[in-house]
C-alpha positions in Angstrom: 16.6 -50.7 20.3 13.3 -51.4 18.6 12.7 -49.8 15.0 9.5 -47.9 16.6 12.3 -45.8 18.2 14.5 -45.8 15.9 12.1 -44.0 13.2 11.2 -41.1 15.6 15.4 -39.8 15.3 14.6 -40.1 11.4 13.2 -36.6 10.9 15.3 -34.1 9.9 16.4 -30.8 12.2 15.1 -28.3 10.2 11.8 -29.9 10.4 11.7 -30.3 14.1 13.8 -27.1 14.6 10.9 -24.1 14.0 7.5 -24.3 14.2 7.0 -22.1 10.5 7.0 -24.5 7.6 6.8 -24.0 3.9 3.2 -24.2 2.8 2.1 -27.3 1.4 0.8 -28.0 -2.0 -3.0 -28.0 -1.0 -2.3 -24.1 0.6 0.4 -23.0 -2.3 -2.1 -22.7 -4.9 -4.3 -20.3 -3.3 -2.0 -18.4 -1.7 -0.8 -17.9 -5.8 -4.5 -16.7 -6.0 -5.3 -14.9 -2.6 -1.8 -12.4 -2.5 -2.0 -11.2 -6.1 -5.6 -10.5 -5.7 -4.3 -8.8 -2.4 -1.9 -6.8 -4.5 -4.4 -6.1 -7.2 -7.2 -4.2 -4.9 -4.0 -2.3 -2.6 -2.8 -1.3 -6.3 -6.5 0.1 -7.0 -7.2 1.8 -3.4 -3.6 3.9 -4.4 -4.8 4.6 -7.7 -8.5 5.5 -7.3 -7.1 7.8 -4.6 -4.8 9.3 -7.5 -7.6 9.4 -10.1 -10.0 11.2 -7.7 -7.9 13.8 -6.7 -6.2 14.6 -10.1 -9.3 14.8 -11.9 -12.1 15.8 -9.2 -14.3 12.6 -9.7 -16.9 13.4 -7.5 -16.1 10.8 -4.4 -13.4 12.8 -1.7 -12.8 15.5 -4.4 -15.2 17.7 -6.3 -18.5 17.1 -4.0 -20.0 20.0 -2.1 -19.7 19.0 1.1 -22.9 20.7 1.7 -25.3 19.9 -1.2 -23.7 17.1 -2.2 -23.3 18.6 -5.5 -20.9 16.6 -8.4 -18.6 19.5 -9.9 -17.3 16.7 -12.1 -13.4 17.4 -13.5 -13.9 20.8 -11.8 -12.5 23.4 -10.1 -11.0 21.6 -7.1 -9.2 18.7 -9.8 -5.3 18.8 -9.4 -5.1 19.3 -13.4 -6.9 22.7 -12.5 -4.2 23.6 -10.1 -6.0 22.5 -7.0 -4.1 21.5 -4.2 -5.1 17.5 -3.3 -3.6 18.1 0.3 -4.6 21.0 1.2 -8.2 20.0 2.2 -7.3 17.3 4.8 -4.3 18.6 6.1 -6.7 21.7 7.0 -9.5 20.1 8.0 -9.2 16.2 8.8 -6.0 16.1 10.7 -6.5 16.0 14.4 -4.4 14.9 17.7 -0.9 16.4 18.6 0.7 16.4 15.7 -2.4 18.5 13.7 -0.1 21.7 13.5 3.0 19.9 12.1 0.2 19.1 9.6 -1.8 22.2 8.9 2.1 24.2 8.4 2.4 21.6 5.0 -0.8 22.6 3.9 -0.8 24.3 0.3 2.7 22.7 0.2 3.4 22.3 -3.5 6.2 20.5 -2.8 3.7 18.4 -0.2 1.5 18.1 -3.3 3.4 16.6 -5.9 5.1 13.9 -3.2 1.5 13.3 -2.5 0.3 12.5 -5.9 3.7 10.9 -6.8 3.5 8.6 -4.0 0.0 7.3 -4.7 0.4 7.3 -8.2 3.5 5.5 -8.3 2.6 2.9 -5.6 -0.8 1.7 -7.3 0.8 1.9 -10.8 3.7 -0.7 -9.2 1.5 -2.5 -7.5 -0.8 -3.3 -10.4 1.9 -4.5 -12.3 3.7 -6.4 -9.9 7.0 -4.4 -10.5 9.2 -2.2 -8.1 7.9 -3.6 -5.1 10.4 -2.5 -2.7 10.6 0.8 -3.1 6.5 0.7 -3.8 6.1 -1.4 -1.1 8.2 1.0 1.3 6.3 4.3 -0.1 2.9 2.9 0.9 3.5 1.7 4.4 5.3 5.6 4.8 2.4 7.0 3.1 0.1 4.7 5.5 1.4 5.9 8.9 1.7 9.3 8.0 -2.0 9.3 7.3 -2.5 7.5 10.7 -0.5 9.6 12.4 -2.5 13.0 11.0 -5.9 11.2 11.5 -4.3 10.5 14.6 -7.6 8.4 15.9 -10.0 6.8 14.5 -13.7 8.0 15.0 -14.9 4.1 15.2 -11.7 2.7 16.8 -8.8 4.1 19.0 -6.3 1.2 17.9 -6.4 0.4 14.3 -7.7 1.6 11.4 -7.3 0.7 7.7 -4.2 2.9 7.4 -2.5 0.8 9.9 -4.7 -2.4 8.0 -3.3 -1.2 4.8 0.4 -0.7 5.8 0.4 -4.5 7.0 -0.9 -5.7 3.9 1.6 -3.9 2.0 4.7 -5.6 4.1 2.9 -9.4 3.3 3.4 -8.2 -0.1 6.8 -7.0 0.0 8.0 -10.6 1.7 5.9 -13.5 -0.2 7.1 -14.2 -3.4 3.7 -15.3 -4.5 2.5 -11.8 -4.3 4.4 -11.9 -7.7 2.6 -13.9 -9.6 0.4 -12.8 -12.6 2.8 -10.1 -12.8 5.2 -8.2 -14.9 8.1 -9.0 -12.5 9.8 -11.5 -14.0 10.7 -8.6 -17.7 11.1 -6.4 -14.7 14.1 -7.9 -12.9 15.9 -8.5 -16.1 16.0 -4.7 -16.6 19.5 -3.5 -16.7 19.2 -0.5 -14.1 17.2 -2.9 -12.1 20.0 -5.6 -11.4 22.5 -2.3 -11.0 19.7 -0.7 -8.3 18.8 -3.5 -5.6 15.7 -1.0 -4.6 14.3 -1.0 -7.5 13.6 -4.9 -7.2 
C-alpha cells in the first residue's frame, strides 16, 4: 500500500460521520456578534410591545384609528385599566379559530398572561437570562398570534409570527446567543441550579 492511501483512512469518524460541523474560527466570531444582536432586537420587539400597550404610546395603542390622533398615556393605556387584548382579539383575529378568540376577549386573566408574557420574555431576552422558559413563552406567544391572525394579508404561509418563533428556537440552542449577557451571575443562582427551567 502506498502512503497516498494510507492518509485518506487517517481522518477521524466523527469527522466523516455527519455532514454538521462545529464552526470554524473565521465563522465563530461573528456568530458571537450576529446571535446576541439577534437576541437584542427579539428582546426589544417583546418589550416595545409591552411599553406600548401598558402606557398607550401612540403606535398600536392610543391612536384614533380614524384621525390618527396621539392620546398619548391615555385612556386606552393598561395603567388606566384598559384591556391590551381586548382590541385584537375583537377585531384583528380572523379564520376558524376567531370565536375561540373573541370568547377571551376582556379576559383579565387573558390580560395579565398577555402583558406577563411579553414583558417577561423581552426583559429575559435583553439580559441574556432565563432563556428556556423565555425562549418557550415566545415561540407559545408566537403561534398563538398566528393562529388568531390565522393568514396573512401579504402571505398565506409565513409571517413574522412564525419568522419570530424560529428565531427564538436558534436562540434557545446556540450557546453563543449568550454572549454579552448576564448568564453566566445567572446560572450560579441558587434556585437556578435547583430549577433546570429556569436555565
Amino acid at each position: 500500500m502506498n502512503a497516498t492511501a494510507d492518509r485518506s483512512t487517517d481522518t477521524p469518524a466523527a469527522e466523516t460521520a455527519s455532514p454538521l460541523r462545529a464552526p470554524s474560527d473565521e465563522t465563530a466570531s461573528p456568530l458571537r456578534v450576529v446571535w446576541p444582536v439577534l437576541r437584542i432586537t427579539m428582546a426589544l420587539v417583546f418589550l416595545w410591545a409591552f411599553l406600548d400597550k401598558t402606557f398607550a404610546l401612540g403606535f398600536s395603542t392610543g391612536r384614533d384609528p380614524k384621525t390618527g390622533a396621539v392620546d398619548l398615556f391615555g385612556a386606552a393605556a393598561w395603567i388606566h385599566g384598559a384591556s391590551p387584548t381586548t382590541g385584537f382579539l375583537q377585531f384583528g383575529t380572523q379564520g376558524p379559530l376567531s370565536p375561540l378568540f373573541h370568547g377571551l376577549a376582556g379576559n383579565v386573566v387573558i390580560d395579565w398572561l398577555f402583558m406577563l408574557g411579553m414583558g417577561g420574555v423581552g426583559i429575559a431576552l435583553l439580559f441574556g437570562i432565563a432563556t428556556r422558559i423565555a425562549t418557550l413563552s415566545g415561540v407559545a406567544l408566537m403561534v398563538l398570534l398566528r393562529l388568531a391572525v390565522w393568514q396573512s394579508a401579504t402571505n398565506p404561509i409565513i409571517d413574522e409570527h412564525l419568522v419570530y418563533a424560529l428565531v427564538l428556537i436558534g436562540l434557545a440552542i446556540t450557546p453563543a446567543a449568550r454572549t454579552a449577557s448576564l448568564d453566566a451571575s445567572w446560572q450560579r443562582l441558587p434556585v437556578v441550579r435547583r430549577v433546570p427551567i429556569l436555565r
